[in-house]
N, C-alpha and C positions, 0 to 999 in steps of 0.2 A: 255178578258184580253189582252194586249199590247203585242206583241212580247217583249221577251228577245234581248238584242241587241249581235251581236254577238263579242263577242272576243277575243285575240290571245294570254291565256296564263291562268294562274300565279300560285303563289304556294298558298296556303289557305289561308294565311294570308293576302288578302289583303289592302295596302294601298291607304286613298286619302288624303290631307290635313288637315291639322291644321293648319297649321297651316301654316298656312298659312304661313304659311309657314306657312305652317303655323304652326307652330310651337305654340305649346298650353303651356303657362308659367306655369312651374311645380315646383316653388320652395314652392306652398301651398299644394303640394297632394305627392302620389304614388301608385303605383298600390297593392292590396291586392296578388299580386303573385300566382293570383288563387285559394289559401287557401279560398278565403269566398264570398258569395254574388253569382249574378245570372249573366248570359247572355241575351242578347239581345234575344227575344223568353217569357221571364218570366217577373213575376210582374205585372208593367205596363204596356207591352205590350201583356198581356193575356186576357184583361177586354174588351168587346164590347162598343166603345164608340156610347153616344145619341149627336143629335144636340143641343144647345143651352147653356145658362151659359158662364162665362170667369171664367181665369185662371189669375194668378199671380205667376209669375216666376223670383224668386232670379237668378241673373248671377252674376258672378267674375269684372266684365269689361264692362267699359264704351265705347260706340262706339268715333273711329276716323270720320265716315262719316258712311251713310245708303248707299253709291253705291257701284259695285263692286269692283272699282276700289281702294278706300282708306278703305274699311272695311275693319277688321281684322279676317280672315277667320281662326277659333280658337273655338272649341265646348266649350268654356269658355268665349266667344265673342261673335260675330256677324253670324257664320254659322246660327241658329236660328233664327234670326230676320231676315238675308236677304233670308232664306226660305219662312219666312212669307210674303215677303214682293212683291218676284220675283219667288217665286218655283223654278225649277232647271230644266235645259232641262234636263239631266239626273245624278244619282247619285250613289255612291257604297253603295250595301246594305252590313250592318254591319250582319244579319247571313249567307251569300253566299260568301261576297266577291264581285261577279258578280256587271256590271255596269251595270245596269238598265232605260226604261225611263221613261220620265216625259212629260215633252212639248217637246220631240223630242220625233216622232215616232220611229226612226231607227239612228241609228250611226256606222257606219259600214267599214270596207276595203275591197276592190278587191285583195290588191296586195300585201299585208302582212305589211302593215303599213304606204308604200309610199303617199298611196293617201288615202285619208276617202270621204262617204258623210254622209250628216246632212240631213236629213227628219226631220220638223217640223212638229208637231200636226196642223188639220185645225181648225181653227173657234176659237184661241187662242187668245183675245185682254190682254191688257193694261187695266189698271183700269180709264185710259184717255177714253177709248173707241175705240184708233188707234189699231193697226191690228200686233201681234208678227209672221213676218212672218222670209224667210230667210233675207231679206236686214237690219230687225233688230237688226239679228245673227251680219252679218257682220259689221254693225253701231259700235257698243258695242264691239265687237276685235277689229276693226282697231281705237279707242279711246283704248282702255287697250293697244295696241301695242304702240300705239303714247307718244314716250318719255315726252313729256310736261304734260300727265299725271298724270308721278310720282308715275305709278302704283305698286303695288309689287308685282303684278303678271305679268307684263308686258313680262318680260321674257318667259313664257310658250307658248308664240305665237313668239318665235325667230324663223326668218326663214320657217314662215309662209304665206301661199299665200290663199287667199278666191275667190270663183266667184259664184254669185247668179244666177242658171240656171232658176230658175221659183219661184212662191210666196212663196214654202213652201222649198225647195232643195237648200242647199248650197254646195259646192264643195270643199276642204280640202285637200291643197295639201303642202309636208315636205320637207324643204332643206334638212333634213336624215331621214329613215327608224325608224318610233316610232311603234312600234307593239304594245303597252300602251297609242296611245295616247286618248282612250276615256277615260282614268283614268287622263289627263289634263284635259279633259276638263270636269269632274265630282269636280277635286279637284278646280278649280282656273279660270273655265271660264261658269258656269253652269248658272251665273245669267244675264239676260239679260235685260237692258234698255230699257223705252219707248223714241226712238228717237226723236220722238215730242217735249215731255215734257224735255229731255236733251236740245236741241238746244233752247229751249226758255228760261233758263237759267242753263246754264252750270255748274254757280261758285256755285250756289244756291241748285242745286240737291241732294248734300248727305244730306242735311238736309231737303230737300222735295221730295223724293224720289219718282218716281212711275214705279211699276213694272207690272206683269202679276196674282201675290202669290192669296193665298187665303186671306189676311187682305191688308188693307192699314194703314198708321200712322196719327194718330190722334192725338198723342200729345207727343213732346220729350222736358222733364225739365231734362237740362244737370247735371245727375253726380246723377240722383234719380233714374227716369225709363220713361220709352216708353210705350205709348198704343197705341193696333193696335185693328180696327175694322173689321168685318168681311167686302169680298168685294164681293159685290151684282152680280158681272160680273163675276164669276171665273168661269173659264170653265169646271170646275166640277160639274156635277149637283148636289144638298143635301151636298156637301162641302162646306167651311168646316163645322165643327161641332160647335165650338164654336164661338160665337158670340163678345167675346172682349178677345184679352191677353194683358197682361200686363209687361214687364221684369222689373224686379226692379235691381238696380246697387247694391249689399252689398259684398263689398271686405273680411269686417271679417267673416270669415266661424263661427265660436260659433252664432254670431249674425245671419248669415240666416238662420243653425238650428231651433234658437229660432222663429224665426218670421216663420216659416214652425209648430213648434211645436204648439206654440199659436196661428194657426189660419191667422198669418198676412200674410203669403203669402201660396199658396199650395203647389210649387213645387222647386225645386231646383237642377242646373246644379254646379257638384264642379269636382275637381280634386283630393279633400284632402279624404285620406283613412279614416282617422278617423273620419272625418266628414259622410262618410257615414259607419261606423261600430257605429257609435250612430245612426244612424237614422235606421241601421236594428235591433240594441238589440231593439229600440224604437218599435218596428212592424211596419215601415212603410213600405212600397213596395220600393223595389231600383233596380234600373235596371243597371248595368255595359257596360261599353265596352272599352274592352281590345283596348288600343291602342299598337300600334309594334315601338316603340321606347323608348328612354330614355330621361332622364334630366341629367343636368349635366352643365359643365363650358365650355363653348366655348370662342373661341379667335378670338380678330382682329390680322389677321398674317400678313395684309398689313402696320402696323406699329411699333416701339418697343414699350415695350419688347418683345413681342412675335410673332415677325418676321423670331426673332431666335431661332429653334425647340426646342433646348436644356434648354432654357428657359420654355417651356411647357410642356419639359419632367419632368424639376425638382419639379412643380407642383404637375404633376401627381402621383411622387413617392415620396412625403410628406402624402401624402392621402392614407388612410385604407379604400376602400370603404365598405367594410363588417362592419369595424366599424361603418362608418356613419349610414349604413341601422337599424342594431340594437338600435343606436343612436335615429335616428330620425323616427324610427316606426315599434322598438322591432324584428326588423328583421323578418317581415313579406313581404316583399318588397327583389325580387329578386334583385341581383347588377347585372347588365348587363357590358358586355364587349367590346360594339362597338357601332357602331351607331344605330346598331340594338337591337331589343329586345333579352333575355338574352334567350327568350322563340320561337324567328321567326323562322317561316321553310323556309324562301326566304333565310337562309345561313348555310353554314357548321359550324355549333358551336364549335367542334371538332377545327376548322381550325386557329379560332381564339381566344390565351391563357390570360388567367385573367393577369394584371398587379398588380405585387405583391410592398406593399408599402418596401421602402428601405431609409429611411432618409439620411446613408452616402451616396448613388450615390446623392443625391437630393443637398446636402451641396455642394456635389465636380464639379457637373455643373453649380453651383450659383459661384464657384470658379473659374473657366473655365470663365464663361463670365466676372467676373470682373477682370479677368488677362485680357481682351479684349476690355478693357473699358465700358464692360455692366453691368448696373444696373438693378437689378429684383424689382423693385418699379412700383406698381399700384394698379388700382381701380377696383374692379368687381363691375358690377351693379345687382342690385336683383330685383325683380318685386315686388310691398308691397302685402305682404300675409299672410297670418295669421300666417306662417310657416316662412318665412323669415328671421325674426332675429337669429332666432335658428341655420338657415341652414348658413347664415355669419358668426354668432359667431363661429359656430365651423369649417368652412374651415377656417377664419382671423387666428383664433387661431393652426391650427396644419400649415400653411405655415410658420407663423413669430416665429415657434419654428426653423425652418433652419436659420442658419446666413447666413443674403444679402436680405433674402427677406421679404420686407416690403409692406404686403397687406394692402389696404384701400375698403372700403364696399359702395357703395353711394345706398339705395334703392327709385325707382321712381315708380309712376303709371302707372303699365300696359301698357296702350293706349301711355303713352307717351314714357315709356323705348322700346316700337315696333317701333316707329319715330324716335327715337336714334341710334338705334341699327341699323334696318334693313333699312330706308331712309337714314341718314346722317352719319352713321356708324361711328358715336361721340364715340368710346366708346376701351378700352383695354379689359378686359374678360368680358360676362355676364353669367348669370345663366339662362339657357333657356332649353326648349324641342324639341330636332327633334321627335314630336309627329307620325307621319306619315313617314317611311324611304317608298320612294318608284316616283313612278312618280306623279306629276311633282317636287317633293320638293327637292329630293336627284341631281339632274342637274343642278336646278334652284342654289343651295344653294353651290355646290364643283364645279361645273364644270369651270374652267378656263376662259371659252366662254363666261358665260353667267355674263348680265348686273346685274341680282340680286346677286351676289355670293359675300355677305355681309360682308364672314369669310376673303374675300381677300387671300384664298385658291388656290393657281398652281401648280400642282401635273400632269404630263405625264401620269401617273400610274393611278391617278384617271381617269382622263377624259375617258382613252381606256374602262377602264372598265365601267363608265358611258356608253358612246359610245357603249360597247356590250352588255348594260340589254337592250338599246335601240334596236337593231338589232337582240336580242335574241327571237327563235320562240318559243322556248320549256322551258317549265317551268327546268327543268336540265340548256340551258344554263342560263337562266335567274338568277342563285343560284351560278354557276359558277361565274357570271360576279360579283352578288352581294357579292359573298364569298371574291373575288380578293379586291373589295372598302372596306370589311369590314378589312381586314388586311392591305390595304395600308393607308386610314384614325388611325386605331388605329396605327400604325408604326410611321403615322407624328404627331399623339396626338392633332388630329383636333378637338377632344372633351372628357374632360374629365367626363365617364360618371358614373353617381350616382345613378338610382334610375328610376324605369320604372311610366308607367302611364295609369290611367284608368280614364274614365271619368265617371264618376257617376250622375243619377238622379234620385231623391227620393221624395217621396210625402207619406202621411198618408194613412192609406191601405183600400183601394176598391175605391177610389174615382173617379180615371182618368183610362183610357182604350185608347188603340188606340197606344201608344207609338213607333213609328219606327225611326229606327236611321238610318245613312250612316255611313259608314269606317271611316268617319272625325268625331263622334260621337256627328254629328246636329242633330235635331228633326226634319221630317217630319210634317212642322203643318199643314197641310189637312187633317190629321188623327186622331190626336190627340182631348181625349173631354173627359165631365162627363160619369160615368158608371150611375149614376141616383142612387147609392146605398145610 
């Protein structure tokens, strides 16, 4: 077995991305609150899988691009497929926490976070046949750092410096002390390029993709599904197991049930509770994972109306979030109170108090800006989800009972409200997931500094405290620094939050075996296959 990689912290609950930011769009799910279903350990990932056979897998979302660079790193997305396609140097496992590897042998610090190296596995190729050494570590960052890009991770390499000492050793050094940063580079920089095959066409590669994974792509008909075949060179020997997967794109959760039920597909990644509390009364095998944040209504604060805080206070205190949860899924779905989950141990819960709804403060702040010439008139965008309409109608409906404010609802696909939103940041509120609060997404996304901070968020308060989860050795300060952002973000009303999330994956029972997830809750598919039952 592989060394453990070493390091420098955290509280149990670790996170790595969604979501990619990644941020995994929750307006179709939420999480069962713990009340039901399994952990990562059970179901599916109990069964000993065989080699051979494919698989067919229902996803939420169609991909932006197969590279790392514009895929949408989202366990309702693309985690999954660019597993497949690239494996991952290394990854957070979903029952430890711990960061784990893969095609790095070692990832590691001397000095408590200043410096890192990167040990490569040897005798790693590309499905080209070229050679995954350190220079094609460094190829693949300094293209993600490189603004023309356009990356949305690009950010997590700010102030980042590389030097490749020999074939397999690259060298990792931080304009500040990151004591997490193997948890960047598990959430948002794991998947690496065949540099060859990049530089022979650049514009052309997220749609001809080639990595080091256990498949390669065989066939992508835009907005249906992907088939990847197994790949003959993976450096695994007897990996993978299966011989062909398939992802199928079905946005409406009723309809992947169905085609999971009848046969049409086996397996299915969702967000929506209810979608997997029918498919466990159904006896199917479902396997959970708790993700450590929420959904809820975020803002562009870099323009009006909601530049002006008071404007997104008045929001917040039109809204019963207790009501909604019973609303929209009988109140089994904890209300969380910050960025964080309602449930994390990375903060003082205690520290941070429920916002209680209050319509007259909400009327008399909407009063206030239009004594100041401010209008509360906009749009929030929703992701199309099975769940969508429901979750507009009833935010549209309890804001436009306050006089002054006039909501409008526009909902877009997935793939294209994350180009919206988080590239050209077209957009006044949406309804989205900080799936993962933790590194790299909570700096990338508040921090002042950085080029991705979508919210147009500048907060002193945040940043310091950004700044000390970074510097923090011990899991105490690390809670400290995170307890400080979760009460200054809920203070400025960076996100009104609604509703936690788990990602779920379900298939008919005894069939698959093998099932391992990461913190981002993607599927390991090297592992993954028939049980033969």
């Amino acid at each position: 077995m592989p060394p453990r990689i070493p390091r420098r912290t955290l509280a149990a609950r670790l996170v790595a991305t969604a979501a990619a930011l990644t941020l995994a769009l929750t307006a179709c799910g939420g999480s069962s609150g713990g009340k039901s279903g399994k952990q990562p350990g059970d179901g599916l990932t109990s069964a000993t899988a065989r080699t051979g056979g494919s698989l067919t897998v229902n996803i939420v979302t169609e991909s932006r691009g197969l590279d790392p660079f514009t895929g949408t790193l989202s366990s309702v997305a693309d985690y999954s497929r660019l597993n497949a396609l690239y494996d991952v140097l290394v990854y957070g496992d979903a029952k430890t926490g711990q960061v784990k590897p893969q095609l790095a042998e070692s990832l590691a610090t001397p000095d408590g976070g200043r410096t890192w190296r990167l040990v490569v596995r040897d005798g790693v190729k590309f499905s080209d046949g070229t050679v995954l050494d350190a220079a094609a570590v460094k190829f693949t960052w300094d293209r993600m750092a490189d603004p023309a890009a356009r990356s949305l991770y690009g950010s997590s390499l700010r102030g980042v410096t590389t030097r490749v000492v020999d074939a397999r050793t690259l060298d990792i050094s931080l304009a500040q002390v990151n004591a997490r940063f193997d948890q960047v580079v598990a959430a948002h920089l794991a998947y690496i390029v065949s540099p060859t095959a990049y530089r022979k066409d650049p514009q052309g590669f997220a749609r001809k993709p080639v990595g080091a994974g256990p498949f390669t792509l065989k066939e992508w008909v835009q907005g249906d599904h992907q088939t990847y075949v197994r790949n003959p060179g993976y450096w695994q020997p007897g990996k993978p197991y299966l011989d062909e997967v398939t992802f199928r794109t079905i946005t409406d959760q009723q309809q992947s049930f169905n085609s999971v039920s009848t046969g049409g597909a086996d397996m299915a990644i969702t967000l929506d509770a209810r979608n997997a509390s029918a498919a466990k009364n159904a006896g199917f095998d479902v396997t959970e994972m708790a993700l450590n944040g929420p959904g809820g209504v975020l803002f562009n604060m870099a323009k009006p109306p909601f530049d002006d805080p008071r404007a997104r206070k008045a929001l917040a205190l039109a809204l019963d979030p207790d009501a909604f949860t019973k609303m929209m899924y009988d109140g089994q779905v904890v209300t969380p109170k910050s960025l964080f989950a309602a449930t994390s141990t990375q903060i003082d819960q205690a520290a941070v108090p429920p916002r209680a709804q209050d319509k007259a403060q909400a009327a008399d702040l909407v009063r206030q800006l239009a004594a100041d010439g401010k209008t509360l008139d906009f749009t929030l965008l929703m992701p199309a989800s099975t769940n969508s309409s429901k979750t507009a109608e009833y935010l549209q409906q309890q804001w436009n009972l306050i006089p002054g404010i006039s909501a409008r609802v526009s909902t877009v696909e997935i793939g294209a409200l994350t180009a919206k939103v988080l590239v050209n940041r077209d957009y006044q509120a949406v309804y989205y997931n900080i799936a993962t609060p933790g590194e790299p997404l909570l700096w990338n996304t508040l921090h002042s500094g950085s080029p991705n901070n979508w919210l147009g968020y500048k907060s002193p308060a945040a940043d310091a405290a950004l700044e000390a989860s970074r510097a923090a050795t011990t899991p105490e300060a690390l809670k400290t620094a995170y307890t400080k952002l979760a009460q200054v973000t809920a203070d400025d009303v960076v996100m009104i939050p609604l509703q936690e999330s788990i990602t779920f994956t379900y298939a008919k029972p005894n069939r698959f075996g093998g099932l391992e997830l990461t913190t981002g809750g993607a599927i390991l598919m090297d592992r993954l296959g028939h049980t033969g039952s």
